[in-house]
N, C-alpha and C positions, 0 to 999 in steps of 0.2 A: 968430723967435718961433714961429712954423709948424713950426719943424723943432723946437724944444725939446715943442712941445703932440705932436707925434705922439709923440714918445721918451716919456713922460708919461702915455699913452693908451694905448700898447702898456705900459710898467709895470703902470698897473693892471690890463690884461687878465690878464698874466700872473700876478699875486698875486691874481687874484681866480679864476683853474683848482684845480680840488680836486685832492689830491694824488693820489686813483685817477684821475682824467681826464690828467694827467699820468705815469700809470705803461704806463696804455693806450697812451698816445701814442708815448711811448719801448718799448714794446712789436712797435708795429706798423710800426714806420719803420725804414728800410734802420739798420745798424751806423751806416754813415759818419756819417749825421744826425740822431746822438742824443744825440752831446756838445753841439751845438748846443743844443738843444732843452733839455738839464737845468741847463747852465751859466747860461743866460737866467733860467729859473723859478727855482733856487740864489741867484740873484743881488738879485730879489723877497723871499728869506726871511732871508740874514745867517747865521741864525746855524740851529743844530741842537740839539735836534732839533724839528722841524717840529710846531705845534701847530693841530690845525684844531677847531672848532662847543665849544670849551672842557674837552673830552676824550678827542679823538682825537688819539691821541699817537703821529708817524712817528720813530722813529731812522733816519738816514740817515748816508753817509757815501758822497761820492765821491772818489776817487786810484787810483793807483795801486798794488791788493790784490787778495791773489789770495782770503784768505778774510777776513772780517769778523760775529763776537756780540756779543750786547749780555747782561749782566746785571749784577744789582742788586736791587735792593729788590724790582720786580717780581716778577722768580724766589725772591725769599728766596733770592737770593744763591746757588742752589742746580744748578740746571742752566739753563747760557746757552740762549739762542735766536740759531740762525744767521739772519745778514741775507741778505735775497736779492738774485741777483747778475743786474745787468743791464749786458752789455759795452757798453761806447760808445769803440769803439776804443784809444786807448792806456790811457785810463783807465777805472772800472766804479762803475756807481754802482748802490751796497746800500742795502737799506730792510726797516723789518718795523714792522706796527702794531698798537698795543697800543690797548683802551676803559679809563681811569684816571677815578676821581673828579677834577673841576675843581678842587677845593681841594688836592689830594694836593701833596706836595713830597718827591719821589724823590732815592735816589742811585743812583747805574749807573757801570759800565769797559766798554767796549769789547774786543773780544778781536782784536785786528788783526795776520793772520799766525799767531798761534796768542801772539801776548805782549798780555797785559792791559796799557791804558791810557787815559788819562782821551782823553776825546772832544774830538780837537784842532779843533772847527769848533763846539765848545761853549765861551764864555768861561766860564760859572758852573762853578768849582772851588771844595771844600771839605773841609778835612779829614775824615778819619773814625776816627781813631786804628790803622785799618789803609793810611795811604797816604793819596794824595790821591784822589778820585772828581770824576764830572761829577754838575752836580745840576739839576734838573729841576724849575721851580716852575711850578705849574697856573695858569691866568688869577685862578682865587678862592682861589688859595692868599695867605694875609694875611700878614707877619713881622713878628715883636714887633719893636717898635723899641726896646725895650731893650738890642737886644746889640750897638749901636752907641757908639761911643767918642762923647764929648761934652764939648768944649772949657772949655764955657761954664759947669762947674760943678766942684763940690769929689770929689776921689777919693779914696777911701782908701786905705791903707799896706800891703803883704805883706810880713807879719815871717817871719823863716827858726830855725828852733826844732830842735835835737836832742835829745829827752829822751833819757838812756839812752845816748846815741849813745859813750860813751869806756869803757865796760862792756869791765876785757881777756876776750882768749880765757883759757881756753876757756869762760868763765862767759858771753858773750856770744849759744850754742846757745840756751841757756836763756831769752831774754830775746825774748818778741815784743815788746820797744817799739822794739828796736831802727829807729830809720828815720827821716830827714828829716821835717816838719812845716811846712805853710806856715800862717801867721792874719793874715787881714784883718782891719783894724784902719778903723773908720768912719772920715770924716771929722770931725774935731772931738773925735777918742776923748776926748783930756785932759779935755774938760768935761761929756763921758757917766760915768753908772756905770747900773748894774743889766742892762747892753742882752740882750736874746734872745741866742743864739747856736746858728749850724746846724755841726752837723760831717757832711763831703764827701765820701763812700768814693771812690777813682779819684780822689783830689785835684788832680792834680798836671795830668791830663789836663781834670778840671773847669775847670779856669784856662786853658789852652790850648784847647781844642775847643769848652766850652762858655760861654767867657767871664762865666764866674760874677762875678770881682772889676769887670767892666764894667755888669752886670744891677744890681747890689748898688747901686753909684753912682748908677744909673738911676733906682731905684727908691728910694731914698734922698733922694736929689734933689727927686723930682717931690713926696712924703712922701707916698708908698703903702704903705711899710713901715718902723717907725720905724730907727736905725741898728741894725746887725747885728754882730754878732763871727762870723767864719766860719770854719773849722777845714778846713785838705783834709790831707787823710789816704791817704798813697799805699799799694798793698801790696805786702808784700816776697814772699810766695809768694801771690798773690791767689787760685788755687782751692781752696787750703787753707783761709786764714784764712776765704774768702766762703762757703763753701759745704761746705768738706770737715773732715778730724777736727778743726782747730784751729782752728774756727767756736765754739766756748763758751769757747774759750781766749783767742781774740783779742776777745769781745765782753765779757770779763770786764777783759781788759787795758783797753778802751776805757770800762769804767763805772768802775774804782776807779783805774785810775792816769791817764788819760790827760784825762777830764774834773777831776779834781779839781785836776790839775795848769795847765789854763786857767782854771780858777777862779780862780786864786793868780796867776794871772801876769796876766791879764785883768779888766779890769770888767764880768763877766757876771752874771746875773740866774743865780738858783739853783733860781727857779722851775721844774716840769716842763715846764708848757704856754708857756715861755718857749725850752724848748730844742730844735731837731731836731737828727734825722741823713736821709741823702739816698744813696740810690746808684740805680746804672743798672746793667742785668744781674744777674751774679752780685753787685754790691753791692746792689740789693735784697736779699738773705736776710740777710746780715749786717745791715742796718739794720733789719729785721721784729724778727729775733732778738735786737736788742739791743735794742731798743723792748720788748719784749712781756717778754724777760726781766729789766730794769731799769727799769720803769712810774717809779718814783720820783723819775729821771732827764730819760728821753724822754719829751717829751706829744706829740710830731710827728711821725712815720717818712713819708718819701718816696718813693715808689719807682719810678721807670722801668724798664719791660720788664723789671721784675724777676723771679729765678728763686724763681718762690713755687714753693719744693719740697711733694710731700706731703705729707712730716714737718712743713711750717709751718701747712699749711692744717688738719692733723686736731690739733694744738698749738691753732689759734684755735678750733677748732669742740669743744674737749672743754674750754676753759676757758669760752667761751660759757655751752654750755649748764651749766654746774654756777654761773656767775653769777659769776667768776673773772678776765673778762676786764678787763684793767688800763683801771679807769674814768678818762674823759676823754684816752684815747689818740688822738690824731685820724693818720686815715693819710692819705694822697693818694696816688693809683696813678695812669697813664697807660701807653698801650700804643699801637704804631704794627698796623694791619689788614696791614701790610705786614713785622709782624715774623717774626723767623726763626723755623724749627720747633724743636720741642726733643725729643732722642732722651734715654734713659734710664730708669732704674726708679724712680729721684726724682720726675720728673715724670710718671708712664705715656705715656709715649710722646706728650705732645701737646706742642702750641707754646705759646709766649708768649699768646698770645692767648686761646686754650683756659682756659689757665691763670687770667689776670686774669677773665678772665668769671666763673669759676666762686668764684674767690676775692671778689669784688665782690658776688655771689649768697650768699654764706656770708656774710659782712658784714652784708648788706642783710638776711638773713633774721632774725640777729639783732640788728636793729636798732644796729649798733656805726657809730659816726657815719666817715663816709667820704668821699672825693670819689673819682670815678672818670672815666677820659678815655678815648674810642680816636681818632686820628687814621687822616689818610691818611697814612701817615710809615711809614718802618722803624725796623731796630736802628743808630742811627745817635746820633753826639754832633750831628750838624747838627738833628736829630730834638728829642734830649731839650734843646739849650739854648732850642729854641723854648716850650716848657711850664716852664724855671723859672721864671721870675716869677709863671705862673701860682701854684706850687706857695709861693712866697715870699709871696704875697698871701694864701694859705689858712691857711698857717700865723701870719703877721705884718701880713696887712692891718688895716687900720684900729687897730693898737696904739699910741699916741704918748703 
């Protein structure tokens, strides 16, 4: 008993050493007796990376390396930070510390050897639609509990849909409908008619990374929003259709053929303010653009980290003021403090961030109803599926 209390007593000394009093320590001690000394405290913390006073954030990593960076959300993705290297004979233990908001929820790779990989001493993995990443949740970081699966209740259907899809060549050039279509179908569809219905820019990936048909059930479920018909809409050249010349081609495709065609095959409401559209990135512009250019349609436009080009923003602020702006358009915007910058003459040269501010400030100036978010988050789908139910409650809360 005596011997298990001291083993116990030495633990919590150890977990209770700040991680600078421990770097001093491995600092000032011969090589030979420093594996010792990191192995022990390593063994106090589990897992990486090391979190102390609720936002002091240590990336570490000890083995066998000759060099080791960390980036991610922090950098914007943009230029790594090397870890510093502290020898302890056959193996080296790196470290670098960052001050992050408590609530923040990062992603980050490791750069070990000079090859990017997820942080094998971090269990938390999560897609990002580039690869897997490590992720990083702060102590007062909160996670909806909606994008978990749930046994205990009714799910709904993803139907698989080709409009257009048997178009021969060569007449097929011609055709952006060309492409796959997935729609979720509520639980209970049979005995619904009239329901909302949201359509998905990056569909395909909304369903995988951001667990949208699992949120939907969720919220369904719990009846925070009443059943939904959902549309994901994948793109077949997506800088084009989102953002570049075949941006009023594709948002014209999407008002006269591709809604009327859910109409007809779907029990959708016909109503505006019954229907959104939702994208992330460059599918924010497509969804502004077809929102603002089809009012008739859309009453909801969604948008994460989206690329509110110039062209979109002097578009809202010249229909504004002349009195123009498509009444009862409600839009929801959300932006991570950690998202990436934006190069080009589209945007003047600023970031995401920049961006939404200043669009949310043009909104609010004219009074055009809006909701607006900044997280501690990046450009990430771990990121935006955290704020859809938000944006699902804004648009369809309380309707039954």
């Amino acid at each position: 008993m005596r011997h298990v209390l001291r083993i116990f007593i030495f633990a919590s000394f150890l977990s209770a050493q700040t991680f600078e009093s421990v770097i001093q320590k491995l600092e000032q001690s011969p090589v030979e007796q420093r594996r010792k000394i990191i192995e022990q405290y390593l063994n106090t913390k589990k897992t990486s990376p090391i979190i102390e006073q609720d936002s002091i954030l240590h990336f570490v990593l000890y083995g066998a390396a000759e060099s080791v960076a960390v980036i991610g959300n922090i950098q914007q993705w943009q230029n790594a930070v090397p870890l510093q290297k502290i020898s302890c004979g056959e193996f080296s233990f790196f470290h670098s510390t960052f001050i992050v908001p408590s609530d923040a929820r990062l992603d980050y790779q490791l750069i070990i050897n000079g090859k990017f990989r997820t942080d094998p001493q971090n269990p938390r993995i999560t897609p990002s639609g580039f690869g897997l990443h490590s992720e990083v949740q702060m102590p007062k970081f909160i996670r909806t509990p909606y994008i978990y699966y749930r046994s205990d209740i009714w799910h709904g259907v993803i139907d698989s849909i080709a409009p257009l899809v048997n178009i021969p060549a060569p007449l097929n050039h011609y055709f952006i409908a060309r492409r796959p279509i997935k729609v979720y179908r509520p639980a209970g569809y049979d005995t619904l008619a009239a329901l909302p219905s949201v359509y998905v820019h990056d569909g395909f990936e909304a369903i995988d990374y951001a667990l949208v048909p699992t949120i939907l059930d969720n919220l369904i479920a719990e009846g925070k929003i009443p059943p939904v018909i959902a549309v994901f809409i994948p793109p077949v050249n997506r800088e084009n259709e989102y953002v570049g010349n075949a941006m009023d081609r594709f948002a014209a495709y999407l008002a006269k053929e591709l809604v009327p065609l859910i109409d007809a095959m779907y029990r959708t409401s016909r109503t505006p303010s019954y229907r959104a559209m939702t994208g992330i990135s460059d599918g924010g512009s497509i969804t502004l653009t077809t929102a603002l250019t089809y009012p008739e349609l859309f009453g909801n436009a969604g948008i994460q980290s989206g690329s509110i080009t110039t062209v979109l923003s002097e578009r809202t602020r010249v229909a504004a003021a002349a009195g123009k702006f498509p009444a009862g358009l409600r839009i929801y915007m959300d932006c991570g403090r950690y998202d990436i910058p934006m190069t080009g003459s589209d945007f003047d040269h600023l970031d995401f961030l920049t961006i939404h501010r200043r669009y949310d400030s043009l909104l609010t100036s004219f009074r055009i109803p809006h909701y607006y978010k900044e997280v501690n988050d990046g450009h990430e789908w771990a990121s935006w599926r955290e704020r859809f139910p938000d944006m699902m409650l804004y648009f369809f809360g309380g309707r039954q």
